[in-house]
C-alpha positions, 0 to 999 in steps of 0.5 A: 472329749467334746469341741463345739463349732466356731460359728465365725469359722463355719458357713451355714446356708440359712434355715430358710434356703436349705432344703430340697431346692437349694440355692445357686453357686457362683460362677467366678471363673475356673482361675479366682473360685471365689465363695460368696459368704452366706447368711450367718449361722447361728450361734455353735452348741455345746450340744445337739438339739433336743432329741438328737443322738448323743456319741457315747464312750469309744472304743477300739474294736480292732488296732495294727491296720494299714490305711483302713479305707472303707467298711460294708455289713455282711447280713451276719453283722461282720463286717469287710474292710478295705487296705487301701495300701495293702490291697487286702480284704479283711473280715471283722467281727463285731467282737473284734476278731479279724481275718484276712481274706486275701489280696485283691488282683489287680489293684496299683496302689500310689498316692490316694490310689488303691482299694478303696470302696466296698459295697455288699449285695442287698441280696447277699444272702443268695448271690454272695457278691461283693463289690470293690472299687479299685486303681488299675494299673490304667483306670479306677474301676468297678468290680465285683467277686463273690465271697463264700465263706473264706473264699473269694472269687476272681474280680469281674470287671463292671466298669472300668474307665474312671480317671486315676491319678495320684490324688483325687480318685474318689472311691466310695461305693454304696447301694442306694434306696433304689437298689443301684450302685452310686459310686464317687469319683475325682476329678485327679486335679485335672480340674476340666474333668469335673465340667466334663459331662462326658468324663466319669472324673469328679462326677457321682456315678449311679449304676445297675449291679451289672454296670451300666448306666442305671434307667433313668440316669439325666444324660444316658450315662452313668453320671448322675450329678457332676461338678465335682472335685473329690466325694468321699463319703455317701449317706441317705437319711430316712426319707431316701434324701443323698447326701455326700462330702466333697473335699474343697481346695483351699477354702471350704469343704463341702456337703451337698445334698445330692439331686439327679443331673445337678451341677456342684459347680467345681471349679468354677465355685469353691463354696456358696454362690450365685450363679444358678447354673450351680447347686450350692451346699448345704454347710461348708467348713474351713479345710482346717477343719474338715477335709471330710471323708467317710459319711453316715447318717444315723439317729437323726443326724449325719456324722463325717470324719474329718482328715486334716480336721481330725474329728468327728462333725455330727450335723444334725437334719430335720427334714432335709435341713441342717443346723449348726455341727457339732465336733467330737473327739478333736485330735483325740485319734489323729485323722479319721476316714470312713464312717458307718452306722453298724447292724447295731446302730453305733458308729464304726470310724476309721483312723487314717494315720498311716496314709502318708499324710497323719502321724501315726500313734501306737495301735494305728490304724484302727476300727473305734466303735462310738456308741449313740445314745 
């Protein structure tokens, strides 16, 4: 099944201003975050553009989970998987065989708190290490453990400090280009975090595998871009250009092309602006129909899962820019959270009907394999 974009609904920066310089935001004050309406976006496609990938028939790879919150590729092609809930560490095979490698200490679940991110070392094949983003009982934080075969190691605390609240704890992880660690936080609605250079609240956080503050980060800190509200999804396309989702109030989601020691302008901005002590972004949707988390990029385009929107957006790129999304699978599966590009290069999307805020269907949660062609 197949939605197109609503080009009255969406908001598209036009082709002409998006890119590796992007406009500014608006300051409007943290009590009114007005958003300014950009140039109009062309008209929606029933499909992408000549030569972008196309989602093929989905699957269910793996039914009965809790909140499935994350998913990171072991170099044999099996897959981890977070239980945000449950707290439990899973292992997937591309065939769907599942086993639970146990529940990680340590981890306080409440509201959108728990175990979230997951990350694999690019040099696991020697170190073994595993690495989690987690709530405390006091914090969010960054920890890694080795894995050998079935056996998981004790936690080892890397950073620590993160802001938790009940909502808004960011949590995705992932190794970048680079080799360091970017993690995404929330502001946890104490919305001063996110303007708050010394805070690692509502911030993109770039680390060493060690922790710290990784060499040439814009203010000696772990902070690597700020301004923000909620990241949940992190994607590089093929050139190394970051990308990330960031959930709007009550207007607009967000994604952002991400640049080092950028201001994305939350909350002071919900949106487009102009104010040019912010960053705007690249597209924005109506909350009804995104509020995305999980991100990838694969075949040309990026690809978010939508909550509240319950679909899939496949946003085509060409060199940095992006043209009019497409949506796939509206209401098909309820509330879809992470997104991955396999060892394989289909996709893998997670339901998340059981977190409290979907309905769950007989067989949720679940892992649905969408090929690409």
């Amino acid at each position: 099944m197949r939605t197109k974009g609503t080009s009255g609904s969406l908001r598209l920066l036009a082709a002409a201003a998006v890119g590796v310089v992007l406009l500014g935001g608006c300051g409007t004050g943290a009590t009114t975050r007005t958003a300014q309406t950009p140039p109009p976006a062309s008209p929606a496609r029933d499909s992408p553009p000549p030569g972008s990938a196309v989602p093929g028939t989905p699957r269910d790879l793996v039914t009965g989970l809790s909140v499935p919150w994350a998913i990171a590729f072991l170099p044999d092609k099996n897959a981890l998987v977070t239980e945000r809930d449950t707290a439990h560490l899973l292992r997937v095979t591309p065939d769907g065989k599942r086993a639970d490698l146990g529940r990680i200490p340590g981890v306080d679940a409440s509201g959108e708190g728990g175990l979230l991110g997951v990350a694999v070392s690019p040099s696991f094949d020697r170190d073994h290490l595993v690495y989690l983003y987690l709530t405390s009982s006091t914090d969010n934080r960054l920890v890694r453990l080795t894995l050998d075969g079935d056996r998981l190691g004790a936690p080892q605390p890397l950073l620590t400090g993160v802001p938790k609240g009940e909502n808004h704890n960011g949590g995705r992880i992932a190794f970048g280009p680079d080799g360091m660690i970017y993690i995404s936080t929330g502001e946890t609605y104490h919305r001063e975090l996110a303007q708050d250079r010394n805070s690692l609240g509502g911030k993109i956080l770039r680390v060493t595998p060690e922790g710290r503050p990784a060499p040439g980060n814009p203010f000696g800190s772990p902070v690597w871009t700020w301004g923000h509200r909620n990241v949940e999804g992190l994607a590089w396309d093929d050139a190394g250009r970051m990308y990330a989702t960031e959930f709007g109030q009550d207007r607009f989601d967000e994604i952002n092309l991400i640049q080092k020691g950028q201001n994305y302008g939350w909350p002071d901005v919900e949106g487009f602006g102009k104010d040019p002590r912010f960053t705007n972004p690249l597209l924005t949707w109506p909350v009804s129909e995104a509020s995305p988390s999980g991100l990838a990029y694969a075949k040309g385009s990026l690809w978010a899962g939508a909550l509240r929107g319950t679909r899939l957006w496949q946003i085509p790129l060409k060199n940095g820019k992006v043209s009019t999304p497409i949506a796939y699978f509206n209401g098909t599966y309820g509330r879809l959270r992470a997104v991955v590009r396999s060892p394989d290069g289909d996709l893998w999307v997670t339901t998340s009907n059981k977190d409290g805020r979907g309905t769950p269907r007989d067989g949720d949660d679940r892992i649905i394999v969408i090929p690409l062609h």
